[in-house]
C-alpha positions in Angstrom: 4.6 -10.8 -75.8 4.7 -11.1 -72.2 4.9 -14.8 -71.7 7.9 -14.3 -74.6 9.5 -11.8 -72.4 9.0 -14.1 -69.1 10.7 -16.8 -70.9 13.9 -15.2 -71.7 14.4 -13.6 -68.5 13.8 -17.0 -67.1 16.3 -18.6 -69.4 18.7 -15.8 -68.3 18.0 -16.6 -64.7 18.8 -20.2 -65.2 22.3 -19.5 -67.5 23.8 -17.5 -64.5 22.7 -19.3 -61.9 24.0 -22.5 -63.5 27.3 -20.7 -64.3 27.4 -19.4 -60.5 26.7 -23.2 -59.2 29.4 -24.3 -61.5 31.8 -21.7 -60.8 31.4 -22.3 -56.6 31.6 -26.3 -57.6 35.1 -25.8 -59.7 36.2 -23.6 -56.4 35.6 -26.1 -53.9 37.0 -28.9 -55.9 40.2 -26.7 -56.7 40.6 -26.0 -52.9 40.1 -29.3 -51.5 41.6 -31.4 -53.9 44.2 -29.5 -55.7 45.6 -27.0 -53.0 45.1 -28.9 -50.0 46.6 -32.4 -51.1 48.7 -33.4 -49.1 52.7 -33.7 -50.4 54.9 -36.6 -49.3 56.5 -35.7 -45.7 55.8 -31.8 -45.5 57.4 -31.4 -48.8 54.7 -28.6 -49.8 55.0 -26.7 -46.4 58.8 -26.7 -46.6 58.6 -25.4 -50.4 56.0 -22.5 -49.4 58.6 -21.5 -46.7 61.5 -21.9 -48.9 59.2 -19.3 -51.3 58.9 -16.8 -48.5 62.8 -16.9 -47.5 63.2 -16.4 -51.3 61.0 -13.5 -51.5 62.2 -12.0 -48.8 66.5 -12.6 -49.8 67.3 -14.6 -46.7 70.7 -15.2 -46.7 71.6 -19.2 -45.6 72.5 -17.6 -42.4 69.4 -15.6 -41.8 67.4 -18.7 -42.5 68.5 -20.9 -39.9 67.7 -17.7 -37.6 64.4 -17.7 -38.6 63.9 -21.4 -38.5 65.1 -21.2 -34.8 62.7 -18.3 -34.1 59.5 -20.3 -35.8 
């Protein structure tokens, strides 16, 4: 009864700890490979800062301001 016990909390053990090893695997891969690739020419830089003029309603006007400023 005991050794059936052991088992199964063993087994247990092993299922999350291979789902956690997975899970921090997936994370690094997505990071280096799919966020951090690099885009032709600055292409993803300019597109995140063309997000954050978007979010914040820049005006064409106020964009060029900020683009001095930075």
């Amino acid at each position: 009864m005991i050794a059936r016990s052991f088992k199964a909390k063993a087994l247990m053990f092993v299922i999350f700890f291979l789902g956690i090893a997975s899970g921090v695997l997936i994370a690094n891969f997505y990071t280096t490979r799919v966020i951090s690739s690099p885009g032709p020419d600055g292409a993803r830089a300019q597109r995140d800062i063309n997000k954050f003029y978007d979010y914040l309603g820049l005006d064409q006007a106020q964009r060029e301001q900020m683009h001095k400023i930075g």
